[in-house]
N, CA, C and O atoms as a GROMACS GRO file, in nm:
protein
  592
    1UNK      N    1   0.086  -0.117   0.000
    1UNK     CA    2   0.000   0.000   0.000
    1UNK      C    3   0.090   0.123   0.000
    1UNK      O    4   0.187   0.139   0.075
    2UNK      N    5   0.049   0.204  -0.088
    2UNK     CA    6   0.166   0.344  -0.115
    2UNK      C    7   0.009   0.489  -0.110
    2UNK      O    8  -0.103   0.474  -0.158
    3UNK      N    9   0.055   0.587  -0.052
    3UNK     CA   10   0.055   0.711  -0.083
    3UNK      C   11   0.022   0.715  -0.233
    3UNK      O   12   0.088   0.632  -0.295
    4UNK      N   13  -0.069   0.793  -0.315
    4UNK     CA   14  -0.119   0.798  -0.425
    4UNK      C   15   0.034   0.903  -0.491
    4UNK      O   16   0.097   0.989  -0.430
    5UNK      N   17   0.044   0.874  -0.572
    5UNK     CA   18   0.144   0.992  -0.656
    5UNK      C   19   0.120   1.112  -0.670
    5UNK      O   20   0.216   1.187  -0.686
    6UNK      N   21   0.005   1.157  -0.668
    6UNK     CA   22  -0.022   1.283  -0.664
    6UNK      C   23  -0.025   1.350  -0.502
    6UNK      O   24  -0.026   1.473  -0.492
    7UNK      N   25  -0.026   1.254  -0.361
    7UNK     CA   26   0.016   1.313  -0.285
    7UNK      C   27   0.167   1.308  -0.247
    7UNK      O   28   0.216   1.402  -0.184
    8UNK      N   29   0.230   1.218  -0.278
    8UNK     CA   30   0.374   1.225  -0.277
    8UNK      C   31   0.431   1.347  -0.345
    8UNK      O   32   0.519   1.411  -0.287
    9UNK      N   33   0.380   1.389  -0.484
    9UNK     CA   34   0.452   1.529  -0.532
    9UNK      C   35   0.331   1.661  -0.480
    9UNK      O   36   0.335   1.772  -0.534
   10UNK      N   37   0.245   1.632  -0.388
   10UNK     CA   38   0.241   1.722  -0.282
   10UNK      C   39   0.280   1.720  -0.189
   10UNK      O   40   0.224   1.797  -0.111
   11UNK      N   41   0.374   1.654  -0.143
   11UNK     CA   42   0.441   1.693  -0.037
   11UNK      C   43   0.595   1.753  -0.098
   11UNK      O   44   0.687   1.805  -0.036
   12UNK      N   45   0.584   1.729  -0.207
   12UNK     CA   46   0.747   1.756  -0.268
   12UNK      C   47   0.728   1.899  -0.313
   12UNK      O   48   0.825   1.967  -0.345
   13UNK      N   49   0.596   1.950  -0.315
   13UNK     CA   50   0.576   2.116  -0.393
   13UNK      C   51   0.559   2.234  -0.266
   13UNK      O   52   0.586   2.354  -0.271
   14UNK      N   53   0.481   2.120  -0.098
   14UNK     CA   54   0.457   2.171  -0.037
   14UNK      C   55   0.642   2.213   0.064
   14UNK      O   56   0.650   2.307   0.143
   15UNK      N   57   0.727   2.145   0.041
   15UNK     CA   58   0.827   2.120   0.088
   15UNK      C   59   0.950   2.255   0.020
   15UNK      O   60   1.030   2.316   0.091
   16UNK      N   61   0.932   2.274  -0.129
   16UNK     CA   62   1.007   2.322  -0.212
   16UNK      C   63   0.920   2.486  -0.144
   16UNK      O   64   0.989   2.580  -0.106
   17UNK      N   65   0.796   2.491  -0.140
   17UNK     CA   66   0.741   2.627  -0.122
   17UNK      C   67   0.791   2.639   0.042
   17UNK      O   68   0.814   2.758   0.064
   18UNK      N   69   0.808   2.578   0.130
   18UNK     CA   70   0.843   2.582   0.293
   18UNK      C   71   1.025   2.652   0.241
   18UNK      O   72   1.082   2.751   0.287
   19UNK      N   73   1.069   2.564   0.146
   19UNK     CA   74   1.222   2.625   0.141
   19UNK      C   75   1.239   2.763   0.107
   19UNK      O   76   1.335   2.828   0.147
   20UNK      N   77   1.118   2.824   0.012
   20UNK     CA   78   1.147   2.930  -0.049
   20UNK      C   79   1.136   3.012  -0.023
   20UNK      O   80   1.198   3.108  -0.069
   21UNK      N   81   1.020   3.021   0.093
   21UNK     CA   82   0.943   3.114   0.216
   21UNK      C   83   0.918   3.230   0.109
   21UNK      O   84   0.896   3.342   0.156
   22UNK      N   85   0.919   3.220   0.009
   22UNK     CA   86   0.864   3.340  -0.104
   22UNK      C   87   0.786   3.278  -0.228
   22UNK      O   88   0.750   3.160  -0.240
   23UNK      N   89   0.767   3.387  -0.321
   23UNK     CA   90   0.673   3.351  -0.436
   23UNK      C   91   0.771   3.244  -0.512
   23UNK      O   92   0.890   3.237  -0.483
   24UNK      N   93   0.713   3.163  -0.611
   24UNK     CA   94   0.764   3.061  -0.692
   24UNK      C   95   0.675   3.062  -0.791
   24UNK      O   96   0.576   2.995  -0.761
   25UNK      N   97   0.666   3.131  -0.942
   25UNK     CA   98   0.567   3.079  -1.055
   25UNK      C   99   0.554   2.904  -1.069
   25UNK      O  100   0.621   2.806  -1.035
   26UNK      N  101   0.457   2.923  -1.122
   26UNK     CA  102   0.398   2.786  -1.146
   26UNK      C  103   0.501   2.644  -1.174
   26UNK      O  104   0.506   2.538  -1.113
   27UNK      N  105   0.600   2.710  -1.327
   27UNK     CA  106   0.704   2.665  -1.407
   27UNK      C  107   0.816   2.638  -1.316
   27UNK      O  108   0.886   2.542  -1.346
   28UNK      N  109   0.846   2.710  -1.206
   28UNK     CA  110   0.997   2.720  -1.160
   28UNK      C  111   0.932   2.554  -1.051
   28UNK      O  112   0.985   2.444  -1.050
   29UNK      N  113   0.812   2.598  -0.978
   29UNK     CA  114   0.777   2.469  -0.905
   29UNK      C  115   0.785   2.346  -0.960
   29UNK      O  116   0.823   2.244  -0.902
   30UNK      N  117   0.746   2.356  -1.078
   30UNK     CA  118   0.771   2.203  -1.163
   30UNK      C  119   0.863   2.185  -1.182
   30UNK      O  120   0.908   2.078  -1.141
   31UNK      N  121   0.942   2.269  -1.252
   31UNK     CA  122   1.075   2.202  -1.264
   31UNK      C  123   1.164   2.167  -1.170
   31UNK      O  124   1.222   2.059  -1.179
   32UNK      N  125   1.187   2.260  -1.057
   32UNK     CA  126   1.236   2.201  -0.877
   32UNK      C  127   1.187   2.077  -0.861
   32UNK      O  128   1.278   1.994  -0.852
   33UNK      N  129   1.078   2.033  -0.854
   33UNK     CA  130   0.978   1.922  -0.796
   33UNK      C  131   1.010   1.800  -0.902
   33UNK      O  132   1.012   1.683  -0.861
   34UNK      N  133   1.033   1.831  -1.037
   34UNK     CA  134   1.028   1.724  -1.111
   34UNK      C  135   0.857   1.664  -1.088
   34UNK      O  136   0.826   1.548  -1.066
   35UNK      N  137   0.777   1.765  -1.099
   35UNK     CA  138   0.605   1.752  -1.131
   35UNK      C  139   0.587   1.818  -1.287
   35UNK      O  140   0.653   1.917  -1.316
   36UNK      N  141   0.496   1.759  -1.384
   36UNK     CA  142   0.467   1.803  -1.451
   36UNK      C  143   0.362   1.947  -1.441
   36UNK      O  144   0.255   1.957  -1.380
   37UNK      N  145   0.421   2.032  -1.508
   37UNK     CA  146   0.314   2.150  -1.475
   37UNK      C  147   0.217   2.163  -1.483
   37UNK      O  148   0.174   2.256  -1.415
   38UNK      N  149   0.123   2.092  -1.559
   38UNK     CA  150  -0.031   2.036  -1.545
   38UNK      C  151  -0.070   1.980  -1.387
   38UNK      O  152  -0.165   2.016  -1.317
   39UNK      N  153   0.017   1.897  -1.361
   39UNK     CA  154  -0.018   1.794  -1.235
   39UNK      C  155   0.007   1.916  -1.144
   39UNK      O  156  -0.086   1.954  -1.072
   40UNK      N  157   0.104   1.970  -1.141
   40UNK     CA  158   0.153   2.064  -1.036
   40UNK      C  159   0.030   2.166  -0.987
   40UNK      O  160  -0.008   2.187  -0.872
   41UNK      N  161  -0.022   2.226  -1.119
   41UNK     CA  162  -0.117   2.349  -1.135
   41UNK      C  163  -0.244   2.273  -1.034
   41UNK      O  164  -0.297   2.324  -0.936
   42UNK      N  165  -0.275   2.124  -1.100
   42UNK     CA  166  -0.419   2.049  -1.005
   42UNK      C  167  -0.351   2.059  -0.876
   42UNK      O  168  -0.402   2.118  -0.781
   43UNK      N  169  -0.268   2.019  -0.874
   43UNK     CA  170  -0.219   1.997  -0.669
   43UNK      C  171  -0.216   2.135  -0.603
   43UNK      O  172  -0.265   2.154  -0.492
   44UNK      N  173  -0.153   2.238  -0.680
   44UNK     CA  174  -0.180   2.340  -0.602
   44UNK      C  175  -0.297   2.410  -0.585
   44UNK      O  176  -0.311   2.484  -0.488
   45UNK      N  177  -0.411   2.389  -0.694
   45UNK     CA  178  -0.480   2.430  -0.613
   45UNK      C  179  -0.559   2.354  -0.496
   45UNK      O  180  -0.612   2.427  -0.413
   46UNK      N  181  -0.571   2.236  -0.482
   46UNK     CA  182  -0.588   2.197  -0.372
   46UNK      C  183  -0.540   2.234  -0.274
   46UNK      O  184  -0.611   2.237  -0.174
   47UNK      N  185  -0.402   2.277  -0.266
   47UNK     CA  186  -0.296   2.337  -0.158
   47UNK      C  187  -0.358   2.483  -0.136
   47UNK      O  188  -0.372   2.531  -0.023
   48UNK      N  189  -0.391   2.546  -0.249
   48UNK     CA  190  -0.468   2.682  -0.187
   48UNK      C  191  -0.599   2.662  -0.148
   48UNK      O  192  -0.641   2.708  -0.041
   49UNK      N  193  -0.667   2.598  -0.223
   49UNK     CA  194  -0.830   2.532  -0.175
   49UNK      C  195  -0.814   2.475  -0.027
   49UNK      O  196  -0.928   2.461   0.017
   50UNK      N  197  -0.712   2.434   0.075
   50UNK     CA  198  -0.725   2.450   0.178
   50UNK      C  199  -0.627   2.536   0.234
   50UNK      O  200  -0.575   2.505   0.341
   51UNK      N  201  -0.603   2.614   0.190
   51UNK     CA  202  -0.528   2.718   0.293
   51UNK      C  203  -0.400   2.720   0.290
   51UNK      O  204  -0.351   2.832   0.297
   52UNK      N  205  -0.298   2.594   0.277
   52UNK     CA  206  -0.167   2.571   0.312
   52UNK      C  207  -0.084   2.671   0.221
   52UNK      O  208   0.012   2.730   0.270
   53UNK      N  209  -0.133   2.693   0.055
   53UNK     CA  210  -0.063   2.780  -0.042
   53UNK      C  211  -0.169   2.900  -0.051
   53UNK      O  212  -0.290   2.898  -0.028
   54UNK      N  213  -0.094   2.996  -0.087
   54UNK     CA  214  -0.182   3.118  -0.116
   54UNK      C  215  -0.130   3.159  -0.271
   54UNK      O  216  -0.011   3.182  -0.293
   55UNK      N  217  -0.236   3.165  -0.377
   55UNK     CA  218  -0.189   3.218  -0.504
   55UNK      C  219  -0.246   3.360  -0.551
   55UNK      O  220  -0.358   3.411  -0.554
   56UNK      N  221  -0.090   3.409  -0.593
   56UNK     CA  222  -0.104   3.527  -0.654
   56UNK      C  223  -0.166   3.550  -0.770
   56UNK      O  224  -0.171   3.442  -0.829
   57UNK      N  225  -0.227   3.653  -0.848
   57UNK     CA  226  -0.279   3.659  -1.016
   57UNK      C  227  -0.189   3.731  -1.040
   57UNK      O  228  -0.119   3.786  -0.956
   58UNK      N  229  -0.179   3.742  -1.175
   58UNK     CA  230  -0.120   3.856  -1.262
   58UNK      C  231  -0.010   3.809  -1.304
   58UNK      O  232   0.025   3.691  -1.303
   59UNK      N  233   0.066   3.928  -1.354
   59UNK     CA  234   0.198   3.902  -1.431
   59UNK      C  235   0.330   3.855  -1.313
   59UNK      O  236   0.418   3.771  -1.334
   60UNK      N  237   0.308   3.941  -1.183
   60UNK     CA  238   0.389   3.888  -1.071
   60UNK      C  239   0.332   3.806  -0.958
   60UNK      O  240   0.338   3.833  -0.838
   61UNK      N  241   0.259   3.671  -1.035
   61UNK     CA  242   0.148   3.676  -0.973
   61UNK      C  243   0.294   3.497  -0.892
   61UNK      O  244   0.417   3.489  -0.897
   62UNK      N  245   0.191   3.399  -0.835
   62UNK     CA  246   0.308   3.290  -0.849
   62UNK      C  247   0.182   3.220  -0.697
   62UNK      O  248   0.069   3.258  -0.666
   63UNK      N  249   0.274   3.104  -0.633
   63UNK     CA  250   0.236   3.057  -0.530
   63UNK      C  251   0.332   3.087  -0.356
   63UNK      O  252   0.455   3.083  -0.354
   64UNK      N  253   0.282   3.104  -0.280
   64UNK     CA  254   0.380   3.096  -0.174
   64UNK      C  255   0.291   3.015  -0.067
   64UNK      O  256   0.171   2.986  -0.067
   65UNK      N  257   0.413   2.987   0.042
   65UNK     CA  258   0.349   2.879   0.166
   65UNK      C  259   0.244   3.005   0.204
   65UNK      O  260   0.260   3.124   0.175
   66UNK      N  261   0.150   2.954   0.264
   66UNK     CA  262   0.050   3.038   0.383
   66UNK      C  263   0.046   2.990   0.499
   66UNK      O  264  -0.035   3.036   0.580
   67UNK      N  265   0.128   2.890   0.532
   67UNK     CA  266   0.108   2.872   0.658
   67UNK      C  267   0.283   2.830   0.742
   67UNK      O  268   0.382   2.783   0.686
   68UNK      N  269   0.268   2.866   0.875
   68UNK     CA  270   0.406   2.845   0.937
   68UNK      C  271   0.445   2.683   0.887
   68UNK      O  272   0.353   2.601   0.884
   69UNK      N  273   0.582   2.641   0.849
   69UNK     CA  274   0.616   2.556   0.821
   69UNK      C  275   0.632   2.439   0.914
   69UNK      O  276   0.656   2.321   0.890
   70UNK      N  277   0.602   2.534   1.083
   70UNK     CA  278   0.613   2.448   1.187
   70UNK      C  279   0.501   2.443   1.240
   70UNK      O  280   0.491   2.445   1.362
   71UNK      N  281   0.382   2.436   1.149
   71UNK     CA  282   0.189   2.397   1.172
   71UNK      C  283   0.191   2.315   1.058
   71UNK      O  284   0.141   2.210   1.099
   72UNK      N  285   0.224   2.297   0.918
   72UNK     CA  286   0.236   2.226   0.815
   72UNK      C  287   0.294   2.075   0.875
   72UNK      O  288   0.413   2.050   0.891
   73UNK      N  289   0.185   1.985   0.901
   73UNK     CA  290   0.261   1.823   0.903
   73UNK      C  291   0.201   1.761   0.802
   73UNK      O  292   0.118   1.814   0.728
   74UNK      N  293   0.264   1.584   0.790
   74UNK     CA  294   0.266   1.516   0.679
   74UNK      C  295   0.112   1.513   0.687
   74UNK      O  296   0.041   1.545   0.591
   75UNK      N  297   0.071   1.479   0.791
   75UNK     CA  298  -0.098   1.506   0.756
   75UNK      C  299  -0.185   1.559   0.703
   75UNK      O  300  -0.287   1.512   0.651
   76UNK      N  301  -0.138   1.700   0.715
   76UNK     CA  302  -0.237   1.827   0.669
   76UNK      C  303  -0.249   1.819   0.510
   76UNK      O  304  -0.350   1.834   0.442
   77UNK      N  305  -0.087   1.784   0.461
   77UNK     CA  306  -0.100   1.765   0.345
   77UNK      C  307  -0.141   1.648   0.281
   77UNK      O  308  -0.190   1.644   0.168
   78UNK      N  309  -0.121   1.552   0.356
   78UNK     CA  310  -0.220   1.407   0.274
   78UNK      C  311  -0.343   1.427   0.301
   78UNK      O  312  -0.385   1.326   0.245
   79UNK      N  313  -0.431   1.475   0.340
   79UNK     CA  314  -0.576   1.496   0.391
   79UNK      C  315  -0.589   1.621   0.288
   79UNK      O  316  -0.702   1.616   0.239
   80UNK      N  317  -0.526   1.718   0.243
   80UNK     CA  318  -0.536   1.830   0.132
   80UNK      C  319  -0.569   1.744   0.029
   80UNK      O  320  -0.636   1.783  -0.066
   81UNK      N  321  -0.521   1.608   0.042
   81UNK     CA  322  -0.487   1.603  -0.157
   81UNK      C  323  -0.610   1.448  -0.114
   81UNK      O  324  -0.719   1.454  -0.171
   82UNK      N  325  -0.590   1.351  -0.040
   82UNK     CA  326  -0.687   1.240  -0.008
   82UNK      C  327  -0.811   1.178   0.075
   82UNK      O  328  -0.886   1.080   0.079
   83UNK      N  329  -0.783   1.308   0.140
   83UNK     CA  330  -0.950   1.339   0.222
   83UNK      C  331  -0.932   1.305   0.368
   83UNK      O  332  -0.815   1.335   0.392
   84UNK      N  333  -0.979   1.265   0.460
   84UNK     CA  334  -0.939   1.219   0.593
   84UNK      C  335  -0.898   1.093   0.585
   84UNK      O  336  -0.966   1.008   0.528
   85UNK      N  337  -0.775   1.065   0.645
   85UNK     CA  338  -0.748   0.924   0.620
   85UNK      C  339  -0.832   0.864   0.706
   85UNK      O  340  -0.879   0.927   0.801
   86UNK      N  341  -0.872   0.679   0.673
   86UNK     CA  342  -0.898   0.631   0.754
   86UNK      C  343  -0.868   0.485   0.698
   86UNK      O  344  -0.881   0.474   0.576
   87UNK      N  345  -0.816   0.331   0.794
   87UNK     CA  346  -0.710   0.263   0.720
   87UNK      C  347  -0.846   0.166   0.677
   87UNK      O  348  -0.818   0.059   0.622
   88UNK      N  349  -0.976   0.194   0.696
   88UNK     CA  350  -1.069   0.119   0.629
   88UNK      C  351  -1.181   0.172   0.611
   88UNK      O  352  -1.224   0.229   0.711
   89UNK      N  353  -1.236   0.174   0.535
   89UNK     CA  354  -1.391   0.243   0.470
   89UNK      C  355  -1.478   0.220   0.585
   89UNK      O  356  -1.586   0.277   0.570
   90UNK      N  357  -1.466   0.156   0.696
   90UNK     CA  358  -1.578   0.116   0.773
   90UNK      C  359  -1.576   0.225   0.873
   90UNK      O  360  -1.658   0.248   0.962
   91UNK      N  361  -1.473   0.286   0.844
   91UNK     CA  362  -1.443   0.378   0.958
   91UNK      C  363  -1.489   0.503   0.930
   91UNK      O  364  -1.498   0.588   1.019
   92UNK      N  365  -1.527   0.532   0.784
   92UNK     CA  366  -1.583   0.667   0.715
   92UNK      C  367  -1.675   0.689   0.801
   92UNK      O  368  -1.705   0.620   0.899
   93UNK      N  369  -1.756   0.860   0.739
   93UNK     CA  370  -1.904   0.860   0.818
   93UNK      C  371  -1.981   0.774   0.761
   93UNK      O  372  -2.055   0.726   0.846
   94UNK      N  373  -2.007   0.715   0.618
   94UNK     CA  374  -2.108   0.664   0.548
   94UNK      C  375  -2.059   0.506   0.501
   94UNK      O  376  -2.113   0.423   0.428
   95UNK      N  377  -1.954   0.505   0.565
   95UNK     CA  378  -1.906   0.344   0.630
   95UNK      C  379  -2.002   0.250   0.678
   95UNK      O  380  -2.096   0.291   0.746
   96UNK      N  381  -1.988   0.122   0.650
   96UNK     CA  382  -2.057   0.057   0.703
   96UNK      C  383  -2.022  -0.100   0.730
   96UNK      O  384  -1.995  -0.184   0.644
   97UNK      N  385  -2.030  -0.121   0.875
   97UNK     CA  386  -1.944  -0.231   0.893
   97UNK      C  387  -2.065  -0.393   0.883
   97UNK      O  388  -2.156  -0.408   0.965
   98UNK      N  389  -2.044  -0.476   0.790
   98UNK     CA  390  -2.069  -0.574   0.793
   98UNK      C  391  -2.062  -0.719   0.870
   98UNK      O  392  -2.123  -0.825   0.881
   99UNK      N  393  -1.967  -0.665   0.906
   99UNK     CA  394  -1.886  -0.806   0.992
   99UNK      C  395  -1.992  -0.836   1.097
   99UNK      O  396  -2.062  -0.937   1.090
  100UNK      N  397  -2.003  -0.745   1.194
  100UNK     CA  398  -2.059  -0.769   1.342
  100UNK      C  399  -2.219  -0.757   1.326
  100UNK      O  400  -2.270  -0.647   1.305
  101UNK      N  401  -2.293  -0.870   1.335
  101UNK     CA  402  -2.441  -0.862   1.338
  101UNK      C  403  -2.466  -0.791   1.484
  101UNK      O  404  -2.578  -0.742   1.496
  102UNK      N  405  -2.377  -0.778   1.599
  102UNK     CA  406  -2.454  -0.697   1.706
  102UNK      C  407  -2.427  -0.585   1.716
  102UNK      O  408  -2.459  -0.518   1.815
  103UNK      N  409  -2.363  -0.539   1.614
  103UNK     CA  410  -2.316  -0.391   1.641
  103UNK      C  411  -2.141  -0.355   1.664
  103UNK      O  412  -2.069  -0.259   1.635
  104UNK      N  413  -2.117  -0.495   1.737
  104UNK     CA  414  -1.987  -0.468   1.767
  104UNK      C  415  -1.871  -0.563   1.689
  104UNK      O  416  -1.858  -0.683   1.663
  105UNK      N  417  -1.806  -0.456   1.669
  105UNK     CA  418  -1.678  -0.571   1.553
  105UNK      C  419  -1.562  -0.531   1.591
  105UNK      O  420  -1.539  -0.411   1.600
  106UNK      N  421  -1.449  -0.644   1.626
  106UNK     CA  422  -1.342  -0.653   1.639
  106UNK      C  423  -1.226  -0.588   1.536
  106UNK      O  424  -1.110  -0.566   1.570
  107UNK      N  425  -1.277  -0.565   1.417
  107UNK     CA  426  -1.220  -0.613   1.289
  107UNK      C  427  -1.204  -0.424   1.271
  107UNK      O  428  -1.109  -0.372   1.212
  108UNK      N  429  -1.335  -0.333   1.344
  108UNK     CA  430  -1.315  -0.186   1.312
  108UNK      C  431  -1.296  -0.163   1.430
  108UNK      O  432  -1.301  -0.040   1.436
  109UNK      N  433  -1.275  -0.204   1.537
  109UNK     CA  434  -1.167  -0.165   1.661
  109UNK      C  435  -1.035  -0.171   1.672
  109UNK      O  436  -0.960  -0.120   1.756
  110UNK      N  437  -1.007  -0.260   1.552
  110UNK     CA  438  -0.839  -0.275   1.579
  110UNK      C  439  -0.799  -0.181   1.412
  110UNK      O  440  -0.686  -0.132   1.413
  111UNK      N  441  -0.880  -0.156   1.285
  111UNK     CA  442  -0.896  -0.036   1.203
  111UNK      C  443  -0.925   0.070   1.324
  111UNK      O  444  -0.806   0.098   1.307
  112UNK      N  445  -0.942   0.105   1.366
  112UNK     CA  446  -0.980   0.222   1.425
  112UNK      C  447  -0.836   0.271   1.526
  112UNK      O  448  -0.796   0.387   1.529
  113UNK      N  449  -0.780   0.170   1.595
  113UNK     CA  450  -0.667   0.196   1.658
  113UNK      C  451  -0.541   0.232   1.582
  113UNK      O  452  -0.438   0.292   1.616
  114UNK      N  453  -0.593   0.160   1.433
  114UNK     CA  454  -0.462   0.162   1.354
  114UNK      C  455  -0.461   0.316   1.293
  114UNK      O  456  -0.356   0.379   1.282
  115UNK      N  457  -0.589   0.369   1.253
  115UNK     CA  458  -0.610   0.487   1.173
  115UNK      C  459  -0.530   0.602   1.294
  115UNK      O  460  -0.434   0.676   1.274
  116UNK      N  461  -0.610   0.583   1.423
  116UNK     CA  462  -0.514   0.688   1.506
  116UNK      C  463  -0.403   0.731   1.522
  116UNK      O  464  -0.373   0.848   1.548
  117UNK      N  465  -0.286   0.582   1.499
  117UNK     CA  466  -0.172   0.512   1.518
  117UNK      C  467  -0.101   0.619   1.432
  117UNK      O  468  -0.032   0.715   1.466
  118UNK      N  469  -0.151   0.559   1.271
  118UNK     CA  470  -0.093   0.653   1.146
  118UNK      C  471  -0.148   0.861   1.165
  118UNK      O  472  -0.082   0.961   1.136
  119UNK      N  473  -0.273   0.849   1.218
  119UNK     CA  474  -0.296   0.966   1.239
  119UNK      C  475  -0.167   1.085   1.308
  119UNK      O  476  -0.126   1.196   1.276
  120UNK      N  477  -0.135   0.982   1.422
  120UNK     CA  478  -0.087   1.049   1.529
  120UNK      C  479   0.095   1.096   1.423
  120UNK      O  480   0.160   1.199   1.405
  121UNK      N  481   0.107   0.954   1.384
  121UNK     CA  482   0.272   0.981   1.341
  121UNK      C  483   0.259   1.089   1.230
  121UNK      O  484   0.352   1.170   1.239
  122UNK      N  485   0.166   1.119   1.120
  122UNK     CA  486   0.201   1.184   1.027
  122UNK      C  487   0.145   1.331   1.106
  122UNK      O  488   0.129   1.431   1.035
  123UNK      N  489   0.122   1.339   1.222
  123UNK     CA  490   0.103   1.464   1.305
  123UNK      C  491   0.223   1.490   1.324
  123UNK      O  492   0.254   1.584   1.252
  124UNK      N  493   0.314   1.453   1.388
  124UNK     CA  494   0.468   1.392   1.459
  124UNK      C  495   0.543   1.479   1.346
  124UNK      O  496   0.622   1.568   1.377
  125UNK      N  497   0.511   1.444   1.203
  125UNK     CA  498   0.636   1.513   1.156
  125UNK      C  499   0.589   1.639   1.062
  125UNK      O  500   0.503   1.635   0.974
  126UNK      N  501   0.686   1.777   1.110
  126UNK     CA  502   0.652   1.921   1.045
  126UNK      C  503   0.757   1.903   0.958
  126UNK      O  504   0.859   1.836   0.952
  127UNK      N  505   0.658   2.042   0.845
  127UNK     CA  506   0.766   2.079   0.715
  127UNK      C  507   0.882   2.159   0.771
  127UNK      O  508   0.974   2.197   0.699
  128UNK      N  509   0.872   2.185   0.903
  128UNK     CA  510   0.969   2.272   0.958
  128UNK      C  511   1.100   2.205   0.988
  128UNK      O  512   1.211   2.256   0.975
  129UNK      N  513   1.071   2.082   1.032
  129UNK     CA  514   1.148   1.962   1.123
  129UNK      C  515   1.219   1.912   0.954
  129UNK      O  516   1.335   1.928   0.916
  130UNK      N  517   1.106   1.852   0.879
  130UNK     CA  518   1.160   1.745   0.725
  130UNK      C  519   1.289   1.863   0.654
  130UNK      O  520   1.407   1.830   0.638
  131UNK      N  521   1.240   1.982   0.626
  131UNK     CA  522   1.327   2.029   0.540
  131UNK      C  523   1.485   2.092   0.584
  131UNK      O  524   1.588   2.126   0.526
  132UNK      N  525   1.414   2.080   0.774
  132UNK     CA  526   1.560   2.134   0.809
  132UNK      C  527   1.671   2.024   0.849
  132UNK      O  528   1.790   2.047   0.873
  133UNK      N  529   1.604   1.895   0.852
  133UNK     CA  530   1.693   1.770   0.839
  133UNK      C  531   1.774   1.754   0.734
  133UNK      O  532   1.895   1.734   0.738
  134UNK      N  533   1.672   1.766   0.591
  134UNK     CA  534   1.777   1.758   0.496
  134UNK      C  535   1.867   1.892   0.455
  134UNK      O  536   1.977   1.883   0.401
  135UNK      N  537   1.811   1.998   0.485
  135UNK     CA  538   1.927   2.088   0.472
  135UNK      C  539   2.077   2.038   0.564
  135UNK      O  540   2.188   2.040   0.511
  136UNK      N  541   2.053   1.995   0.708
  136UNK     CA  542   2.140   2.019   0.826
  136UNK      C  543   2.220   1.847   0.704
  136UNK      O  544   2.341   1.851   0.680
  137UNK      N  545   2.143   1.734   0.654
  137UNK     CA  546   2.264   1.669   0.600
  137UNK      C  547   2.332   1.680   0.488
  137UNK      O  548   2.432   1.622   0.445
  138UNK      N  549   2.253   1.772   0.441
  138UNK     CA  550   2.347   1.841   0.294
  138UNK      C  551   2.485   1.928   0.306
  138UNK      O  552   2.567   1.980   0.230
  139UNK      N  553   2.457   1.912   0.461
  139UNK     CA  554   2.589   2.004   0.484
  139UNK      C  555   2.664   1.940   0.559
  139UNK      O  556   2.762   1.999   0.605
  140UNK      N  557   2.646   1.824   0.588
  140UNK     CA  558   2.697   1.736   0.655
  140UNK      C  559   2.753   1.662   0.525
  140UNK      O  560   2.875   1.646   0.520
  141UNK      N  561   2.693   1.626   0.442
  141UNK     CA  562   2.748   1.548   0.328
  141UNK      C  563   2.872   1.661   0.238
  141UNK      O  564   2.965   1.612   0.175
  142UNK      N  565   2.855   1.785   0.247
  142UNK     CA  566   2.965   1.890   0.175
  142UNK      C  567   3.092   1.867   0.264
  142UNK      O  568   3.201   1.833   0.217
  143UNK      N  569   3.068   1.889   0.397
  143UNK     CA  570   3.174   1.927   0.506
  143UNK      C  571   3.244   1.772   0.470
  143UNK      O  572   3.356   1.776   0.419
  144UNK      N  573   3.182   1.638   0.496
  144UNK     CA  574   3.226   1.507   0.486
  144UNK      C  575   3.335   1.508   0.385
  144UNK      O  576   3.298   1.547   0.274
  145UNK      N  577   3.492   1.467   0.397
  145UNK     CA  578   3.568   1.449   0.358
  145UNK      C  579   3.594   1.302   0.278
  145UNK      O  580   3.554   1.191   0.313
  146UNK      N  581   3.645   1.324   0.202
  146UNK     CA  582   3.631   1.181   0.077
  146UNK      C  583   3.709   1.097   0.129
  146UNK      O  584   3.777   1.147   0.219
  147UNK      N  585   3.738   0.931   0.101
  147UNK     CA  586   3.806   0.864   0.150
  147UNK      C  587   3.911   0.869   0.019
  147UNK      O  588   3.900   0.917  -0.094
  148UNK      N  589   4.008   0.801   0.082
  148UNK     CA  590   4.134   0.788  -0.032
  148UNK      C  591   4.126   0.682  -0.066
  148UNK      O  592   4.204   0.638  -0.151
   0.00000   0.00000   0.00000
């Protein structure tokens, strides 16, 4: 089970806009991201359709983050692009569990512990925390001296 592709290169557009802390046209995001600019243009606006990007119009027009990079977690943005997670349909509002003729099922109590489980970790990690890891080893990998 994988993350849909279109939220994986939202987290890669939402990540590139956290680095830039400024405007980015449409074109410069795709090509950073390695997203096609079609795909890019649908994801962002989802990213502004909830709040996380704010887009400019016009000739200086472009996208920037709207929100602190240290309120931005992996969550906010998989729930932007895939709706509320939950690790089984039974768990939706319009879910409906079959299993248990009395009401009660084992089967969406232990889905239900699991959805929290994943809930909680992709809370756990900010765009603030992800991008300053890989900056702090990019410079760890420059400073790193070659072997002979």
């Amino acid at each position: 089970m994988y993350i849909t592709l279109e939220t994986d290169y939202a987290v890669r557009i939402t990540a590139e806009l956290c680095r830039e802390q400024g405007k980015l046209d449409a074109r410069t995001i795709s090509e950073r991201t390695g997203v096609t600019l079609r795909f890019s243009l649908k994801i962002l606006r989802k990213l502004v359709s909830e709040g996380i990007v704010r887009s400019y119009k016009g000739t200086q027009g472009g996208y920037m983050i709207n929100m602190d990079p240290h309120e931005i977690t992996l969550r906010t943005v998989v729930e932007a692009i895939e709706g509320t997670y939950c690790f089984s349909r039974c768990l939706s509002a319009d879910g409906e569990c079959n299993r248990g003729a009395s009401g009660y099922c084992r089967f969406q109590e232990a889905f239900a512990e699991i959805t929290h489980m994943v809930r909680d970790k992709l809370d756990s990690f900010t765009f603030a925390d992800l991008i300053t890891e890989k900056e702090d080893k990019e410079k760890a990998d420059e400073r790193r001296i070659p072997e002979p």
